[in-house]
N, C-alpha and C positions, 0 to 999 in steps of 0.2 A: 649693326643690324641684328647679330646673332648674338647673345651676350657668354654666350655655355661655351667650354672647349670642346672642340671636334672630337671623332671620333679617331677618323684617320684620313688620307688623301682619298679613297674614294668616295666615303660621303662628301667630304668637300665640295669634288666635283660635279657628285650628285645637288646637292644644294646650288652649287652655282649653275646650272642646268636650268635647275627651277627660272634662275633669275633671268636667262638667256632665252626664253623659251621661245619668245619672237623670231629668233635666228632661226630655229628650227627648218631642216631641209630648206634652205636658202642660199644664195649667192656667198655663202662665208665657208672659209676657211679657218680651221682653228688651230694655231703655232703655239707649241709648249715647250716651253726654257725645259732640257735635262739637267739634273737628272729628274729631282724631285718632281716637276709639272708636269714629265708623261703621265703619271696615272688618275692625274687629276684634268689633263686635256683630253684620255680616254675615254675618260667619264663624260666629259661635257659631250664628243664628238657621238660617242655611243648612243646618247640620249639623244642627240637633235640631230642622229642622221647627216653629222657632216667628214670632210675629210679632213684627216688629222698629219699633221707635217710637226717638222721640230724649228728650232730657229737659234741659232749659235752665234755668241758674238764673245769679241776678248776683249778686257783691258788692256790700251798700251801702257805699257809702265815707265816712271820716268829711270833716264839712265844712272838717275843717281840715287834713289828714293823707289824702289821696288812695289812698293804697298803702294804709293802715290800716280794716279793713269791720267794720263795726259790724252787719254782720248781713248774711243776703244774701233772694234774691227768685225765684221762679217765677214760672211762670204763674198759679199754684193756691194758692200759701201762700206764708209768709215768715215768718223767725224777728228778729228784733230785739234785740241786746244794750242792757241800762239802761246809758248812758253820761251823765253830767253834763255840762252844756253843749250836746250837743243837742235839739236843739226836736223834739216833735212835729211841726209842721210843713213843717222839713226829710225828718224820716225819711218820712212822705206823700206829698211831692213828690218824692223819689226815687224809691219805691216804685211809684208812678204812671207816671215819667219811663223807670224800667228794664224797667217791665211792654209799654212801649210797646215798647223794642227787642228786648226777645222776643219778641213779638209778630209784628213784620217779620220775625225770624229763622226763628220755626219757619214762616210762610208762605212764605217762600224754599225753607224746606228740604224743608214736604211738601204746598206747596199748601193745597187747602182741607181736606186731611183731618181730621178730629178727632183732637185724644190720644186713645190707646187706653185702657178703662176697667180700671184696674188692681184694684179693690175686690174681695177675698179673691182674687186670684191672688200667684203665686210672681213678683218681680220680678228680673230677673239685671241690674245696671247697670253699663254697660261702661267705658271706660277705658284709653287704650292705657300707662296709669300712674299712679302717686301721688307728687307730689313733697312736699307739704307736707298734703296732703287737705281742707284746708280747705273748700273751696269743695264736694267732695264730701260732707263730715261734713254739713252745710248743707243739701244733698241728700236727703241719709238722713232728717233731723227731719224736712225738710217731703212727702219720702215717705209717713211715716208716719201724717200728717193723712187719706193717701188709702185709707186701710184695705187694704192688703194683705196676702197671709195671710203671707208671708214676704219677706224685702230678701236677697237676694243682689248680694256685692259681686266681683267678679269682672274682675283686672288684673294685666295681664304680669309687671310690675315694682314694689315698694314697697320703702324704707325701712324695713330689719328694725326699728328702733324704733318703726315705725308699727303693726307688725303686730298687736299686743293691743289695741291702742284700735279698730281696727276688728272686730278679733272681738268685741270687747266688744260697740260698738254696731250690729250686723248679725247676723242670722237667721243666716247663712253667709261667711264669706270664704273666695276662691278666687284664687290667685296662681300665678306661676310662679317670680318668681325675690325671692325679699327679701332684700337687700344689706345688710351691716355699713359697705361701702365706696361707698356711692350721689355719683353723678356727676353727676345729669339722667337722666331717662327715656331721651333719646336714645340715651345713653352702652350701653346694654344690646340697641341692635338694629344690625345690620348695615347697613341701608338702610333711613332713616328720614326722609323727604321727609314736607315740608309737603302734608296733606289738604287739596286745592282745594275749598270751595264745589260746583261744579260736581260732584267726586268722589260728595261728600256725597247729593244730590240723585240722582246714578245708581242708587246702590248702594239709597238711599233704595226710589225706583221700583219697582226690580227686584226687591228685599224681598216690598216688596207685591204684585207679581203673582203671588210664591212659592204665599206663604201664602193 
């Protein structure tokens, strides 16, 4: 849609705003992957008056292949691939072990707030990109354990061969730019600096007093 490289993550989200506009003060809630998609789910929420929450998931990794995830985990659900050779109670101790680190993550990021309850609302989940989407696709399944009326996916940059598998498995995909020639995320914005923690937790804040 957009062919020029960005500027940086808040035009992004300003542009993708544009494309959202229909959400606008509506039934939706907008969940941004950290670090990178707080300041670009800021942007969206800021623009169309909604409330902004984060959404954290891990990959489980296999026990013998580190890099290789056999399924991944939230807060709230988890999908699990049948693989031979893992135990049951491996995949449980992990499950356990990673629910812990999310745990400390999203209290770092918003305090004692609760996740916001998404059941039959519109979900926009943010992204400052998709390089492989894995870990995002993983997302979407165990989003949809939480009954919302619709999954909006919505990110600067993907992988034009990415682009039908996420129409497929999404209510909506919303993009700016999808490449034949993908480099890395980065490769597509002008100024594209590591999201601090501390970032995170600002924009986090200020979110909230918005809304």
């Amino acid at each position: 849609m957009y062919n020029e490289i960005l500027k940086n993550r808040k035009e992004a989200g300003l542009l993708l705003a544009e494309e959202l506009e229909k959400y606008a003060n509506s039934n939706t809630v907008v969940l941004a992957i950290p670090r990178g998609g707080v300041p670009i789910g800021y942007a969206i929420a800021k623009s169309l008056n909604l409330p902004l929450d984060i959404i954290l998931s891990k990959k489980i990794p296999h026990p013998y292949n580190k890099e290789f995830a056999i399924g991944a985990v939230s807060l709230e659900s988890k999908i699990v691939d049948e693989h031979s050779g893992v135990s049951d109670k491996y995949v449980a101790s992990e499950i356990l072990r990673l629910r812990d680190l999310l745990k400390e993550k999203y209290q770092l990021y918003m305090g004692n707030r609760k996740p916001l309850d998404i059941k039959g609302k519109n979900v926009i989940v943010v992204d400052d990109g998709i390089a492989t989407g894995h870990t995002l696709l993983a997302s979407i399944s165990m989003l949809r354990k939480r009954k919302p009326a619709k999954i909006i996916i919505a990110v600067p940059v993907v992988p034009d061969e990415l682009v039908n598998q996420f129409k497929e498995q999404t209510d909506e995909f919303v993009y700016l730019i999808a490449s034949k020639y993908f480099r890395g995320v980065g490769a597509f914005y002008e100024q594209f600096n590591q999201v601090e923690d501390e970032e995170v937790i600002r924009l986090l804040e200020v979110a909230n007093l918005i809304v």
